[in-house]
C-alpha positions in Angstrom: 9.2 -7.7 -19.2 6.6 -7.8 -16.6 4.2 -4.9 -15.9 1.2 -6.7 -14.0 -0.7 -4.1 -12.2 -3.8 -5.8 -11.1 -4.0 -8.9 -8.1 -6.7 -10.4 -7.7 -7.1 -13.0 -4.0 -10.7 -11.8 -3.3 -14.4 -13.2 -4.8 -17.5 -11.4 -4.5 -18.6 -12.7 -1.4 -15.7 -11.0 0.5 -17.7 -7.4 -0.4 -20.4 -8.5 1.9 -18.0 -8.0 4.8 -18.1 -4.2 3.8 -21.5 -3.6 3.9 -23.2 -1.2 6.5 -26.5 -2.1 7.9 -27.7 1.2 8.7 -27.7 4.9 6.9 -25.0 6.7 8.4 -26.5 9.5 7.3 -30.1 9.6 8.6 -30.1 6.1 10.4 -32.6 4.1 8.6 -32.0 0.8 7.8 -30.2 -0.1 4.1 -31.7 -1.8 1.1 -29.9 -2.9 -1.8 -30.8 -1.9 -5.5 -28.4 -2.6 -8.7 -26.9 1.1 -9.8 -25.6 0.6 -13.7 -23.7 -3.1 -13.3 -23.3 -3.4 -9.6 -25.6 -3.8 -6.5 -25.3 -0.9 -4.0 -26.8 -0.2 -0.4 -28.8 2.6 -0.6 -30.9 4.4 2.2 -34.8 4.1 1.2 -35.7 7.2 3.6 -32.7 9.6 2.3 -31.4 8.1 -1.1 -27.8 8.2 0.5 -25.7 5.2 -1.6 -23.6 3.3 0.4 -20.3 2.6 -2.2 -17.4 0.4 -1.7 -14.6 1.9 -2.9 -11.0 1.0 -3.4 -8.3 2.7 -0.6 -5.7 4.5 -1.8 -2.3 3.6 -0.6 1.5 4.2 -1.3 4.3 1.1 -1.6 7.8 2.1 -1.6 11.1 0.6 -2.8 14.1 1.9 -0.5 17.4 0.3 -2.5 20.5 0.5 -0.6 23.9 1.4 -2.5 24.9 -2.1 -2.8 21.1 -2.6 -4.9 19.5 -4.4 -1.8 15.9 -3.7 -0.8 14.1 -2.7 2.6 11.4 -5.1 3.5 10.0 -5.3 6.6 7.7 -7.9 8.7 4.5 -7.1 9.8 3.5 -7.0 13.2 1.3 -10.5 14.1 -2.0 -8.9 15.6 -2.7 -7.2 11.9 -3.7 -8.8 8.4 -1.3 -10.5 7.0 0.7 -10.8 10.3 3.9 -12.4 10.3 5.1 -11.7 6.4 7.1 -9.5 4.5 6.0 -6.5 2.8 7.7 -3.3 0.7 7.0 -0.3 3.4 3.6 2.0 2.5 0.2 2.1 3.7 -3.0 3.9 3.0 -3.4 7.6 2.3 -4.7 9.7 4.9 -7.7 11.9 4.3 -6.1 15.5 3.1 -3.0 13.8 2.9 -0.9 13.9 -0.6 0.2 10.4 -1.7 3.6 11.8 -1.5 2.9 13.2 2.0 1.9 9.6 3.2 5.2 8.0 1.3 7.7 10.0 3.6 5.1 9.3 6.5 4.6 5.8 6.3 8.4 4.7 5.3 9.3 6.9 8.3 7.0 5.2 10.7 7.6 1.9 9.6 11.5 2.5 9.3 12.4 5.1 10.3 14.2 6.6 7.5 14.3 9.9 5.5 14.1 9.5 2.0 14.2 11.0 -1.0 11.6 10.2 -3.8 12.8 9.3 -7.2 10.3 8.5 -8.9 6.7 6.9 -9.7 7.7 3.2 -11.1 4.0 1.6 -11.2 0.0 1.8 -9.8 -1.2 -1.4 -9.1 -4.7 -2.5 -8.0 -4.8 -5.2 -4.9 -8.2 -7.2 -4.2 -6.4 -9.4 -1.5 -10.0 -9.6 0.8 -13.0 -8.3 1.7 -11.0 -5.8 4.2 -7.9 -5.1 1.6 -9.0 -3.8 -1.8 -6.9 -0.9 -2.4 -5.0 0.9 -5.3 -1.5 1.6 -4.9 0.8 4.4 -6.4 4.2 2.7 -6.0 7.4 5.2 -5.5 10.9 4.6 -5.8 13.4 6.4 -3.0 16.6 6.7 -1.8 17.3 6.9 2.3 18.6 9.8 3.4 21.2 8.9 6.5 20.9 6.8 9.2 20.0 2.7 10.2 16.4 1.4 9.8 14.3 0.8 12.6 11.3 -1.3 12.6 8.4 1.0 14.2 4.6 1.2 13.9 3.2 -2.1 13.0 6.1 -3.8 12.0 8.7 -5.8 14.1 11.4 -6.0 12.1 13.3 -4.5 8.8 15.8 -5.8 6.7 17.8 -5.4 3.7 17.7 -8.3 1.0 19.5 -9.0 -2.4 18.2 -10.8 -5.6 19.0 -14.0 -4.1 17.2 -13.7 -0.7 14.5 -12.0 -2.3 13.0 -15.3 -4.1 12.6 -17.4 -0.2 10.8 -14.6 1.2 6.9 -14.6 2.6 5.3 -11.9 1.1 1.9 -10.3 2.4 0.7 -9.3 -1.2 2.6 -10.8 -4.4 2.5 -7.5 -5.9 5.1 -6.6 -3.4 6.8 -9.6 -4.7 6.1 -8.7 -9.0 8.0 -5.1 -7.9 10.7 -5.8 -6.3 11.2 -8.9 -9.5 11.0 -5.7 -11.8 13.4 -3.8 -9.3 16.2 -6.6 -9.4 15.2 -7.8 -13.1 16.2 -3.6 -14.3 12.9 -3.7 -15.6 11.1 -0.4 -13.6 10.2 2.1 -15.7 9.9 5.4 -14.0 7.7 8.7 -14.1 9.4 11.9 -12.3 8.4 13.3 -9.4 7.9 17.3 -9.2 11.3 18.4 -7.7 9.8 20.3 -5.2 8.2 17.6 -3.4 11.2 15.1 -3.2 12.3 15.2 0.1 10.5 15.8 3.3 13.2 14.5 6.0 11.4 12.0 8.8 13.1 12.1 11.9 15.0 9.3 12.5 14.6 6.9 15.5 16.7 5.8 18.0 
């Protein structure tokens, strides 16, 4: 049984590409200092600490009746362009996690669902631009064909079979859906209230 929640693609140089140059808080120009085990930008004139945080971000598994799974290809101008990914994205600011599952898969897809359930939280340092951690949902669509919207160009369904030839963005994409088709998801409820949140559909 396979519960790896932690990918790791990036080295320590790729945090330099997050680094600020000046205070956005007062404008003067940032030094670095070390801050318990790591080195930090901080502002000498203000004190303000320039941290580099993960994103948060929601994954989720859409299984059709007949146990297939919605992928769908990401658009070419973006990271990671041309591959396949599970639908999700980051967390808007005052946004549940929840709220940014039923917005994401409907952008993406199109699709109502309705959650089921947590199945996993998984942390991805894929570059200097992609460090994020990840509450991954399981759902059910709710009516309706996808449609590939947003930035993505195309959505499909794939079985067990298909599953192991596909180019994946991230391989924890790839580790979830393994523990989807392998039976070996493990799940934590989600409040019944918040369940379903229908996304209108596209046409």
């Amino acid at each position: 049984m396979n519960h790896q929640q932690v990918f790791i693609n990036s080295t320590p140089a790729d945090l330099r590409k997050r680094q600020i140059h000046h205070c956005p808080r007062c404008g003067a120009r940032l030094s670095e200092q070390r801050l318990k085990k790591h080195q930090r930008q901080i502002c000498p004139a203000c004190r303000y600490t320039h941290y580099l945080n993960p994103s948060p971000g929601v994954t989720v598994i859409v299984p059709s009746k007949e146990r297939q799974v919605l992928i769908a290809k990401r658009a070419e101008e973006i990271d990671f362009g041309g591959k396949w990914c599970l639908p999700g994205g980051y967390v808007e600011y005052e946004e549940s996690f929840i709220d940014a599952a039923f917005r994401e898969v409907g952008e993406e897809t199109g699709l109502a669902i309705r959650l089921a359930g947590i199945v996993n939280v998984v942390s991805n340092l894929c570059n200097g631009d992609h460090h994020t951690l990840v509450v991954v949902l399981l759902a059910e669509a709710v009516g309706a064909q996808p449609v590939a919207g947003d930035d993505c160009t195309e959505v499909k369904w794939i079985d067990q079979g298909q599953h192991q030839d596909i180019d994946y963005a991230f391989e924890a994409d790839r580790r979830i859906i393994d523990g989807y088709f392998n039976g070996h998801l493990q799940m934590i409820p989600i409040d019944e209230r918040f369940r379903i949140k229908p996304f209108p559909a596209k046409n």
